[in-house]
PDB file of N, CA, C and O in Angstrom:
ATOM      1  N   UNK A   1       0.815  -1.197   0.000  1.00  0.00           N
ATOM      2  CA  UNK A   1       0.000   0.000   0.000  1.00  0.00           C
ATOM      3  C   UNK A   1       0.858   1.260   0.000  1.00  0.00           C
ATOM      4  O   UNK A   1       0.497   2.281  -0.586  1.00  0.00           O
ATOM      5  N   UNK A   2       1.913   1.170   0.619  1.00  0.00           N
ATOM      6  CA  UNK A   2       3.011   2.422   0.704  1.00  0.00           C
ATOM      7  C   UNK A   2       3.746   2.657  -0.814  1.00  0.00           C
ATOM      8  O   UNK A   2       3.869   3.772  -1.320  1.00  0.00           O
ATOM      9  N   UNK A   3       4.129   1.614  -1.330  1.00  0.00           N
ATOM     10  CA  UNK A   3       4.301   1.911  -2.674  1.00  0.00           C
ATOM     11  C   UNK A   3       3.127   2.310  -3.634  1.00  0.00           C
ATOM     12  O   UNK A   3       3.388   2.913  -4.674  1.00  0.00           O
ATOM     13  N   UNK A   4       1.971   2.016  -3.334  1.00  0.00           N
ATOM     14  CA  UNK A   4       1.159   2.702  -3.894  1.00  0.00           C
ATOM     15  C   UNK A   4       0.537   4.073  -3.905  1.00  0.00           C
ATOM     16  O   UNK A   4      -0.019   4.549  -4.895  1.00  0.00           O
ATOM     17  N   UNK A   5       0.675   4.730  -2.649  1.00  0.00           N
ATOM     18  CA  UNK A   5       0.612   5.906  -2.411  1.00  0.00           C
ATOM     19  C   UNK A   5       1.741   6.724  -2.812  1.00  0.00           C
ATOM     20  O   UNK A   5       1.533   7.915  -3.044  1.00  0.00           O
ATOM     21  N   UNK A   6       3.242   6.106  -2.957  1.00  0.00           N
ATOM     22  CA  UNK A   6       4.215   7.008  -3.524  1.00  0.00           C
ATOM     23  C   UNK A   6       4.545   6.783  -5.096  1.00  0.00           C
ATOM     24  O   UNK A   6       5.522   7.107  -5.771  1.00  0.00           O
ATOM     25  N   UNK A   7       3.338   6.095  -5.415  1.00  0.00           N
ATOM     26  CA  UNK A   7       3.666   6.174  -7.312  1.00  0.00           C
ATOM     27  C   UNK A   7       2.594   7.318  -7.376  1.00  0.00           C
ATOM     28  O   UNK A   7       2.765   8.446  -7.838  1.00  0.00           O
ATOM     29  N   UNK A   8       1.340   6.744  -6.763  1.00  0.00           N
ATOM     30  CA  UNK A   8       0.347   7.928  -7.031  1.00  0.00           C
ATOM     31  C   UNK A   8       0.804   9.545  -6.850  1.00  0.00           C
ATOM     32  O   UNK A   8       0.622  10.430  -7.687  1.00  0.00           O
ATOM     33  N   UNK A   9       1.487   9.697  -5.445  1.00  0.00           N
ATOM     34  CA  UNK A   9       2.124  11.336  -5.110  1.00  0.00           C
ATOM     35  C   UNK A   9       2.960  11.554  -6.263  1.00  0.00           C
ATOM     36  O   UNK A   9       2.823  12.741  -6.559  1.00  0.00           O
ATOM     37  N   UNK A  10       3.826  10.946  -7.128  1.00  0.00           N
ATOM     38  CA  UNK A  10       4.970  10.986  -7.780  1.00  0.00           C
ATOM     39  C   UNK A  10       3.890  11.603  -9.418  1.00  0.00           C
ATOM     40  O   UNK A  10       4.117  12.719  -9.886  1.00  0.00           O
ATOM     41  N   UNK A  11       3.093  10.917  -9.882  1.00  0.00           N
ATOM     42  CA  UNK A  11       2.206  11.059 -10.504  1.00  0.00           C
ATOM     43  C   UNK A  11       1.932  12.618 -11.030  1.00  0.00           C
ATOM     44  O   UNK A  11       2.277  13.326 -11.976  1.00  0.00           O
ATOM     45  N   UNK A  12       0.978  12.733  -9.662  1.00  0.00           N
ATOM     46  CA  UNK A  12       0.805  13.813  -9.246  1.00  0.00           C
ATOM     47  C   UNK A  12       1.481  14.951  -9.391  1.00  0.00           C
ATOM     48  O   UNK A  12       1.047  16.012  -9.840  1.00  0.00           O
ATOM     49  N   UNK A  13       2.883  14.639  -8.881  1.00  0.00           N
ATOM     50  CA  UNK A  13       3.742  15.815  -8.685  1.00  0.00           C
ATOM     51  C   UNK A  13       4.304  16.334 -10.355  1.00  0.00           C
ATOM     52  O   UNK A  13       4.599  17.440 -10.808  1.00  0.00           O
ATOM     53  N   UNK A  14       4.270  14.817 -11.012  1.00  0.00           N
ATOM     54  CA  UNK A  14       4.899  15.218 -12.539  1.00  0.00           C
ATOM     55  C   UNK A  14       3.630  15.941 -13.206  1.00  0.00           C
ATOM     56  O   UNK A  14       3.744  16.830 -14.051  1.00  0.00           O
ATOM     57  N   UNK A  15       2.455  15.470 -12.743  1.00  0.00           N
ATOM     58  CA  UNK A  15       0.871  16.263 -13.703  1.00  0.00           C
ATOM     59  C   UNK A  15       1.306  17.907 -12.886  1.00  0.00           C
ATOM     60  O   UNK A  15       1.414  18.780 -13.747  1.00  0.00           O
ATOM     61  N   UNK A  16       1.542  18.402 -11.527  1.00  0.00           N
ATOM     62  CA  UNK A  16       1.285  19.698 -11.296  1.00  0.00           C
ATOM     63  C   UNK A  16       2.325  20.075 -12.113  1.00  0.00           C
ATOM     64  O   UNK A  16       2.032  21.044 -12.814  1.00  0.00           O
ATOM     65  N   UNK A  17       4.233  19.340 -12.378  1.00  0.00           N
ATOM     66  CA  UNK A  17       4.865  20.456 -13.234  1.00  0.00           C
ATOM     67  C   UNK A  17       4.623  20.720 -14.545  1.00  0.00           C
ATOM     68  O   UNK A  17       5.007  21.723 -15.147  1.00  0.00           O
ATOM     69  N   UNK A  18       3.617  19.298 -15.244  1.00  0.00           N
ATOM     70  CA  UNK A  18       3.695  19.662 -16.785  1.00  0.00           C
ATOM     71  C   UNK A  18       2.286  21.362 -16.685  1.00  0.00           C
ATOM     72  O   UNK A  18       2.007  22.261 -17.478  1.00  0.00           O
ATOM     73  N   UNK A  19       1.978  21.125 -15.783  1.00  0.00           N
ATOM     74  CA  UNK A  19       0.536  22.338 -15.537  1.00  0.00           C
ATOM     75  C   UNK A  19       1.165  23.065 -15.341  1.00  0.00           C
ATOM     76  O   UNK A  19       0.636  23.934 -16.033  1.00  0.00           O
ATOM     77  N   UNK A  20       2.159  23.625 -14.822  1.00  0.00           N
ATOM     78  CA  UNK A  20       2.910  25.135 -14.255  1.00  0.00           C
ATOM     79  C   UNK A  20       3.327  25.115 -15.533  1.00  0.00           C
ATOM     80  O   UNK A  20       2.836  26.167 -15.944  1.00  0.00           O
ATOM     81  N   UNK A  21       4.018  24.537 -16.633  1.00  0.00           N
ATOM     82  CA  UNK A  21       4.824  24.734 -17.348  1.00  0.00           C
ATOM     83  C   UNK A  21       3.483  25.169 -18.106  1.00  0.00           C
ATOM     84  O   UNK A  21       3.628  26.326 -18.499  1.00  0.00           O
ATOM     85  N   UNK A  22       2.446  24.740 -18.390  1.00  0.00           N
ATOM     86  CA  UNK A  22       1.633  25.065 -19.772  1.00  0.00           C
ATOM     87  C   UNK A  22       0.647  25.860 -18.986  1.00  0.00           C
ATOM     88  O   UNK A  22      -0.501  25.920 -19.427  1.00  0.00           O
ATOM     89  N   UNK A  23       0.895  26.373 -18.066  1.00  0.00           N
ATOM     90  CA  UNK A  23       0.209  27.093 -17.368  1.00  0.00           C
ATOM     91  C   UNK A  23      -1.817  27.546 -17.958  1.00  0.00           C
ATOM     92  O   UNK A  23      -2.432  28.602 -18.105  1.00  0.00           O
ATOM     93  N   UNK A  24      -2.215  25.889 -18.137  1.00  0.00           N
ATOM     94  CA  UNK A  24      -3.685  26.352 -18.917  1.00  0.00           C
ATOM     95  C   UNK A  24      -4.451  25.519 -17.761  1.00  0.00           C
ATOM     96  O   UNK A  24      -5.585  26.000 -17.763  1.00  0.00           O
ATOM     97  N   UNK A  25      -4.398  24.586 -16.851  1.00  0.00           N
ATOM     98  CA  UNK A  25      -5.290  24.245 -15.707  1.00  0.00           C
ATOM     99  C   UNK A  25      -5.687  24.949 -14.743  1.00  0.00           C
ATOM    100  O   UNK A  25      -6.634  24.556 -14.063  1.00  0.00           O
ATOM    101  N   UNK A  26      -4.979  26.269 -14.447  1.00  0.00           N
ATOM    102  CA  UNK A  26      -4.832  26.874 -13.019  1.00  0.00           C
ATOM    103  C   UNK A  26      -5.068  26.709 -11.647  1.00  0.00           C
ATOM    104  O   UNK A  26      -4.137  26.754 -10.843  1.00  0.00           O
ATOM    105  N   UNK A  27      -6.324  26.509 -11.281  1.00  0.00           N
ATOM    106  CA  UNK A  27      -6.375  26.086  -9.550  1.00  0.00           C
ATOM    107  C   UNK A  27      -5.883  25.041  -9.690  1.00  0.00           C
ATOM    108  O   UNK A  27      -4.845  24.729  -9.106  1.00  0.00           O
ATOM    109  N   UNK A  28      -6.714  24.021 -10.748  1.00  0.00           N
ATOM    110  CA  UNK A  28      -6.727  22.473 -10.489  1.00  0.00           C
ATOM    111  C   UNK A  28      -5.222  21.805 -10.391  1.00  0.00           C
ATOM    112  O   UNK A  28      -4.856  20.693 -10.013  1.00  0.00           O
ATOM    113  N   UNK A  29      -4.634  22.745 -10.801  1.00  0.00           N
ATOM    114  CA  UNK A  29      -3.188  22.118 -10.479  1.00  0.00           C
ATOM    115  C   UNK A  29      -2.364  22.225  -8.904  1.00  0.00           C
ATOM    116  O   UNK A  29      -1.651  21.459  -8.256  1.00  0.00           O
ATOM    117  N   UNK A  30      -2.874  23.550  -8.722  1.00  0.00           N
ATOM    118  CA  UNK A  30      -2.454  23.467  -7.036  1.00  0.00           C
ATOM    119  C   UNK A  30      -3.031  22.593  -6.404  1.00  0.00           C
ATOM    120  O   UNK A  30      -2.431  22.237  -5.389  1.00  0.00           O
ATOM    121  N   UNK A  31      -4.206  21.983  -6.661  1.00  0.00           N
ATOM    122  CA  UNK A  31      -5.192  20.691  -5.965  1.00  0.00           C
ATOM    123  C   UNK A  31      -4.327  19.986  -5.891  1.00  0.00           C
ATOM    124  O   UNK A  31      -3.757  19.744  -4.827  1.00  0.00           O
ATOM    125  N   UNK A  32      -3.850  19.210  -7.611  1.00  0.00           N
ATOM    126  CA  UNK A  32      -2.828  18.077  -7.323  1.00  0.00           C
ATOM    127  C   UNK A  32      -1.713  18.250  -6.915  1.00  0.00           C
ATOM    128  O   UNK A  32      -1.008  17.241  -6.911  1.00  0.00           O
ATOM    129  N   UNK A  33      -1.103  19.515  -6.427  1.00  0.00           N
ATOM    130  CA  UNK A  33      -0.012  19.320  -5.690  1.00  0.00           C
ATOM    131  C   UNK A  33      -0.316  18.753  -4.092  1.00  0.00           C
ATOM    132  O   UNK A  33      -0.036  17.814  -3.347  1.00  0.00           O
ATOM    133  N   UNK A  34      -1.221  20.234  -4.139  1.00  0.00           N
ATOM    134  CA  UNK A  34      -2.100  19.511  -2.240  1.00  0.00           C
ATOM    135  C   UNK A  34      -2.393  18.223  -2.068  1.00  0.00           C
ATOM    136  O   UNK A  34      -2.462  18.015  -0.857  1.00  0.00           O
ATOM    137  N   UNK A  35      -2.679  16.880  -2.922  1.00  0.00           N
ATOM    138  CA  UNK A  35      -2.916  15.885  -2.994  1.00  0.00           C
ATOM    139  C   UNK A  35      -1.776  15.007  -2.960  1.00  0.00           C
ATOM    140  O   UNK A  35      -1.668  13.991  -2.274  1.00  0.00           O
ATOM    141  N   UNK A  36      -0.664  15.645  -4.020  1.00  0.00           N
ATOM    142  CA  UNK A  36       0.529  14.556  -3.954  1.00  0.00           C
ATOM    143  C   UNK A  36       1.240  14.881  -2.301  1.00  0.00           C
ATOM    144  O   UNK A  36       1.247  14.092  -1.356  1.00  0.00           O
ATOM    145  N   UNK A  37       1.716  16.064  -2.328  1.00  0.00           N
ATOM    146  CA  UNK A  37       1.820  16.552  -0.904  1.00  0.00           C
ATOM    147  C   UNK A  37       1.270  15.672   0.026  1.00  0.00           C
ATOM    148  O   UNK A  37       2.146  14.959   0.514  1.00  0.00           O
ATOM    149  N   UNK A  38       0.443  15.507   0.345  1.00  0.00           N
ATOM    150  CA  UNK A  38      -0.702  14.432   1.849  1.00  0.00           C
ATOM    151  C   UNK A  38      -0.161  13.241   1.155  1.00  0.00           C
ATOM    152  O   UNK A  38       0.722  12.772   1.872  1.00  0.00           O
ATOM    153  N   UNK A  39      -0.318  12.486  -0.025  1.00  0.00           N
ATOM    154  CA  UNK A  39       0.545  11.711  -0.546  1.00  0.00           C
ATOM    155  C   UNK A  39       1.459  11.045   0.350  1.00  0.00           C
ATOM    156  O   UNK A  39       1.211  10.039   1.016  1.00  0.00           O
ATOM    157  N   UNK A  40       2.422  11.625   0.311  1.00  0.00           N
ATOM    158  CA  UNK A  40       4.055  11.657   0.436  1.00  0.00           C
ATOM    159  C   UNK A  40       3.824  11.597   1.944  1.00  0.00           C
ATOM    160  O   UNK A  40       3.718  10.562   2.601  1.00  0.00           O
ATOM    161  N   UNK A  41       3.767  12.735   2.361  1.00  0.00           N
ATOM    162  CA  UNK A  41       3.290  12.888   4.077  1.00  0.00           C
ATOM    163  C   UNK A  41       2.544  11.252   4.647  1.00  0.00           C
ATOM    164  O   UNK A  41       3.039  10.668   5.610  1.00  0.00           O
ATOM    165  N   UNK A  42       1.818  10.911   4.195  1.00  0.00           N
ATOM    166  CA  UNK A  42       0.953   9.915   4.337  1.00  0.00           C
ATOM    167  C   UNK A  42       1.538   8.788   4.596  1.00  0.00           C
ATOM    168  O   UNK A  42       1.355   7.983   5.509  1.00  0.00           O
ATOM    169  N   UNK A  43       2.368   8.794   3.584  1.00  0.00           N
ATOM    170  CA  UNK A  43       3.520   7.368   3.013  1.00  0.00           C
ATOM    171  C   UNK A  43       4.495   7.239   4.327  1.00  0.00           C
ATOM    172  O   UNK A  43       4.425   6.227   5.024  1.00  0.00           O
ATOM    173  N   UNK A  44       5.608   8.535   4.709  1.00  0.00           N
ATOM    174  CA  UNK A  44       5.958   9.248   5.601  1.00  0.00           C
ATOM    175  C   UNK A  44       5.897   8.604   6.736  1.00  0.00           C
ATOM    176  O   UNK A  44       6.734   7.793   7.134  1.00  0.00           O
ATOM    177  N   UNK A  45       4.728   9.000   7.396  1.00  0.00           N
ATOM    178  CA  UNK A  45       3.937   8.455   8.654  1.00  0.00           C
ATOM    179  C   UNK A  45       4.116   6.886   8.942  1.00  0.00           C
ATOM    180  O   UNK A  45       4.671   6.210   9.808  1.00  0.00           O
ATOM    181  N   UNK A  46       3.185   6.591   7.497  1.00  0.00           N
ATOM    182  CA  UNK A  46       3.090   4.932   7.757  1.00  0.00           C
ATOM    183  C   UNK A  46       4.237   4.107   7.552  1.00  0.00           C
ATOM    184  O   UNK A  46       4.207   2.909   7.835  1.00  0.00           O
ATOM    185  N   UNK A  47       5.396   4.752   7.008  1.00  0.00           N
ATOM    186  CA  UNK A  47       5.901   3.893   7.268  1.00  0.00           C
ATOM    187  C   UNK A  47       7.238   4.182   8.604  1.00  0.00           C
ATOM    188  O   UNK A  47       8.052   3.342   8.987  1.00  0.00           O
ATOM    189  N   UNK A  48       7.110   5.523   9.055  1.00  0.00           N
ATOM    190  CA  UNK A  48       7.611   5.365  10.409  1.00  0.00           C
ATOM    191  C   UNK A  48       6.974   4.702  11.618  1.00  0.00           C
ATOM    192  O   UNK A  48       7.636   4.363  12.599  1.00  0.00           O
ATOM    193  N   UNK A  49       5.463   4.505  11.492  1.00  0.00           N
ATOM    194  CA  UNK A  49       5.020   4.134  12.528  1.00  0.00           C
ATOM    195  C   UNK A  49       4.763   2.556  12.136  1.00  0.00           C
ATOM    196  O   UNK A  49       3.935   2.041  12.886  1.00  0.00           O
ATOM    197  N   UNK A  50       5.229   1.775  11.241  1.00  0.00           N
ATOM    198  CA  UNK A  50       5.026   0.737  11.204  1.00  0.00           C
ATOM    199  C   UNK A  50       6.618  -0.210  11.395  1.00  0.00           C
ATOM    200  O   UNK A  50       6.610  -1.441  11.379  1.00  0.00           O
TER     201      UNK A  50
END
């Protein structure tokens, strides 16, 4: 499950730079950063506390 949450954040993080670069999504791209972000954090957690 931890590798799955850090392909998904990774994902993510490559969709928010191709969006900054073509700068035509606008909010929706800060979403998927906020998303890969908790992502990563998420991953983070679980696997220090496991």
């Amino acid at each position: 499950m931890r590798s799955l949450l850090y392909i998904v954040a990774v994902i993510l993080i490559i969709g928010w730079l191709i969006g900054v670069v073509g700068y035509s999504a606008g909010g929706l791209i800060h979403i998927l950063l906020v998303i890969a972000v908790i992502s990563l954090l998420l991953t983070f957690i679980r696997r220090g506390t496991v």
